[in-house]
N, C-alpha and C positions, 0 to 999 in steps of 0.2 A: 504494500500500500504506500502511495507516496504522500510523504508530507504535506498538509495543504500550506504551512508557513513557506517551504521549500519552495513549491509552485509560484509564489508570489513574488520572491528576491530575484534580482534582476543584477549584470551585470552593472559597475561603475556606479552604484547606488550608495549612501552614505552610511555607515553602521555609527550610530551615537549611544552614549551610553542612556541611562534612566537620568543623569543628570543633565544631559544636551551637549556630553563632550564629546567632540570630535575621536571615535577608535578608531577607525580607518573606510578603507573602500572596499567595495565587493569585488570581487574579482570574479568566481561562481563558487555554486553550492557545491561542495564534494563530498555526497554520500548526508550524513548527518551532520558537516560542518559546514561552516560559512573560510572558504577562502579568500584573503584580503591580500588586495593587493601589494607587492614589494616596495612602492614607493612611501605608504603608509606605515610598514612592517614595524617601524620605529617609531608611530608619532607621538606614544605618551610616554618612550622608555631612556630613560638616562644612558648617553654613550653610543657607543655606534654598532656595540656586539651584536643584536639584532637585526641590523642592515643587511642587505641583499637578499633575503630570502624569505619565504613565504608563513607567513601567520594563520593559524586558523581559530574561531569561534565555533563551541558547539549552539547550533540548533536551538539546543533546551535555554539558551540565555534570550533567545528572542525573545520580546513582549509583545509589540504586534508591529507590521509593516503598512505605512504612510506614507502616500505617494510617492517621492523618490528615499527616505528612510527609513533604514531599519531601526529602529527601537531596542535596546535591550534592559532584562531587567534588573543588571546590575550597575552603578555609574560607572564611570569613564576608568574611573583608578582602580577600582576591583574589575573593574572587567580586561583592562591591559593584565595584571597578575594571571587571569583564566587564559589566555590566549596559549595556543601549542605550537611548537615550532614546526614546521614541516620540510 
């Protein structure tokens, strides 16, 4: 069965957290995560060890999708900590 949050995210769309801060971009959905894009990878994280490469969100952090953002329902700063390297 597919997700219907899944169905709805779209590339290049904006992922914010519950508090309206900026976590990154979508890139696509991969399976039960949200992959964001590498330009983003870094944008709440101190230092550059996280640059070049791909970030993921799971899914279960969405809150709901708003025309071009996504919503999650942790803010910006706990939800940079939840992100998985890929």
């Amino acid at each position: 069965m597919t997700n219907p949050i899944a169905a709805q995210i779209r590339e290049h769309m904006e992922v914010i957290g519950a508090d309206g801060v900026h976590v990154g971009t979508v890139d696509h959905v991969d399976g039960d995560r949200i992959k964001l894009t590498k330009k983003d990878s870094s944008a709440g994280i101190e230092g550059e060890a996280h640059q070049g490469h791909h970030h993921y969100l799971s899914l279960g952090l969405v809150a709901e999708v708003e025309g071009d953002k996504v919503r999650l329902s942790a803010n910006g700063d706990v939800a940079y900590g939840m992100e998985e390297e890929g």
